[in-house]
N, C-alpha and C positions, 0 to 999 in steps of 0.2 A: 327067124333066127338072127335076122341081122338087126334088130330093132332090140333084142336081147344084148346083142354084144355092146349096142351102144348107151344102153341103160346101163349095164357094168363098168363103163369105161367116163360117164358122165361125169363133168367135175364137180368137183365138192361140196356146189352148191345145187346141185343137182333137185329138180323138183321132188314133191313126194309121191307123185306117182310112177315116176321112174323107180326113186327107192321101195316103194311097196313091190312094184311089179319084180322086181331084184331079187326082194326075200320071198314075194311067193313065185319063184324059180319057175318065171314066164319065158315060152318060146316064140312067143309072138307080143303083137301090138295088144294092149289092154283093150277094152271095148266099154264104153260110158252104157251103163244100165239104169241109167236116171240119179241124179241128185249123186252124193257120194260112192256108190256103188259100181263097181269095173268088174270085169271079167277077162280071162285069159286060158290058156292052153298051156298044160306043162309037159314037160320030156314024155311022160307016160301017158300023154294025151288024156289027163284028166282036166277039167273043168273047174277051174280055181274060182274061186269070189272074192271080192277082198274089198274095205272103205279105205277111200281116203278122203281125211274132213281136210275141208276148204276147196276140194278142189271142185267140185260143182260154182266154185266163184271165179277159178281163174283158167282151167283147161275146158277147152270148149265140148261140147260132145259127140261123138262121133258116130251118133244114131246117124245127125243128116237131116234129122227132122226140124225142120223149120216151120213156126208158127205165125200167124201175121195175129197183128190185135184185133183185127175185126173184119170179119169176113161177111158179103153180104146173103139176105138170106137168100133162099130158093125161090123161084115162080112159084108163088100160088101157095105160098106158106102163108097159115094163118097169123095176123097183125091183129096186138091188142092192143085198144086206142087206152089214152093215161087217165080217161075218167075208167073205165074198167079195173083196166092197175089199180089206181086207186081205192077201190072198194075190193079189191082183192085182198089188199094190206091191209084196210082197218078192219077188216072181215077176221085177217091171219092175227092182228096186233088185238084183236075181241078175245078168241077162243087163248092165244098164249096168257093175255092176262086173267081170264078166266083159271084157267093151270096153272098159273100161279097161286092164284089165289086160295084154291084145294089144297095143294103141296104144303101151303103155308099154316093152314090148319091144319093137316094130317102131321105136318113137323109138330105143332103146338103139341096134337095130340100124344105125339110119341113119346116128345119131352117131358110131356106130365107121366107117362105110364114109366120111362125109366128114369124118374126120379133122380138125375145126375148120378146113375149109378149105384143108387141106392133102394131100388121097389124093397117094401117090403113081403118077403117070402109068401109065396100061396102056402095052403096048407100040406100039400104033396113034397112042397119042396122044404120044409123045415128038418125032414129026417135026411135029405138027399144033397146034401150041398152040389154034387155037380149038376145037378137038373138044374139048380139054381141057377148058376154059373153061366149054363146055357141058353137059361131065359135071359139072363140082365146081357150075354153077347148078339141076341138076336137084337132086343132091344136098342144095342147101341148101334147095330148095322142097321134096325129100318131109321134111326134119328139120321145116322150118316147118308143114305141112302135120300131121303128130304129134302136134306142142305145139298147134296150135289144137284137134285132137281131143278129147284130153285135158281143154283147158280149159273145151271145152263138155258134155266129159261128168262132170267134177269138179262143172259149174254144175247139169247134169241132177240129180246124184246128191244134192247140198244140197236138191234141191226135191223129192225122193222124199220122204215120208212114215214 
């Protein structure tokens, strides 16, 4: 209660987790839930949520959990020497460009069957326009569906080794 009073009473410049915690009518300390995300207790002891952007940059978190950069391994954990790695990667950088390469054909092929939009009509669909409709939007979702393939595995392949 007392950490309430003093978020009310903070001056003017008061951070924004103070002010959040204010307006969602907190009776306690907020509690850091990773990145922008806090938590609190209010009068009716419900269980507030609430973001506040930036502050995962400047209020520290009050999990407590402290991370070190590198930690050493266990006894008796298996070590893989860097000719291994190595052929791990142009093993992994084989098979993605491989995926690529199919995604890039199966886009060709899509692109030709929807016609920028334009296939012309099967025979079922000349008396049916929304059948139509429906084929030329599958269409543009497997084209789209392609291009995002691609893009993620273009992104994969930059981050191969």
């Amino acid at each position: 209660m007392l950490w309430c009073v003093l978020a009310q009473t903070a001056p003017v410049g008061a951070s924004p987790l103070s002010e959040k915690a204010k307006e969602s009518k907190c009776t306690d300390k907020p509690v850091s839930k990773g990145g922008e995300l806090y938590t609190c207790s209010t009068d009716s002891g419900v269980v507030t949520y609430f973001n506040v952007p930036g502050a995962n940059e400047s209020a520290p978190s009050d999990r407590g959990s402290k991370r070190s950069t590198s930690s050493p391994s266990p006894a008796g954990f298996p070590r893989v020497t860097g000719e291994t790695q190595k052929v791990r990667d142009d093993m992994r950088k084989k098979v993605l460009a491989d995926e690529l390469a199919d995604e890039q054909k199966s886009l060709a092929e899509a692109r030709t069957a929807y016609a920028d939009g334009a296939p012309a009509p099967l025979p079922e669909e000349r008396t049916d326009a929304a059948r139509y409709r429906v084929r030329i939007g599958k269409l543009r979702q497997t084209v789209t569906v392609h291009e995002r393939n691609i893009e993620a595995l273009k992104k994969e392949l930059s981050l191969v080794k």
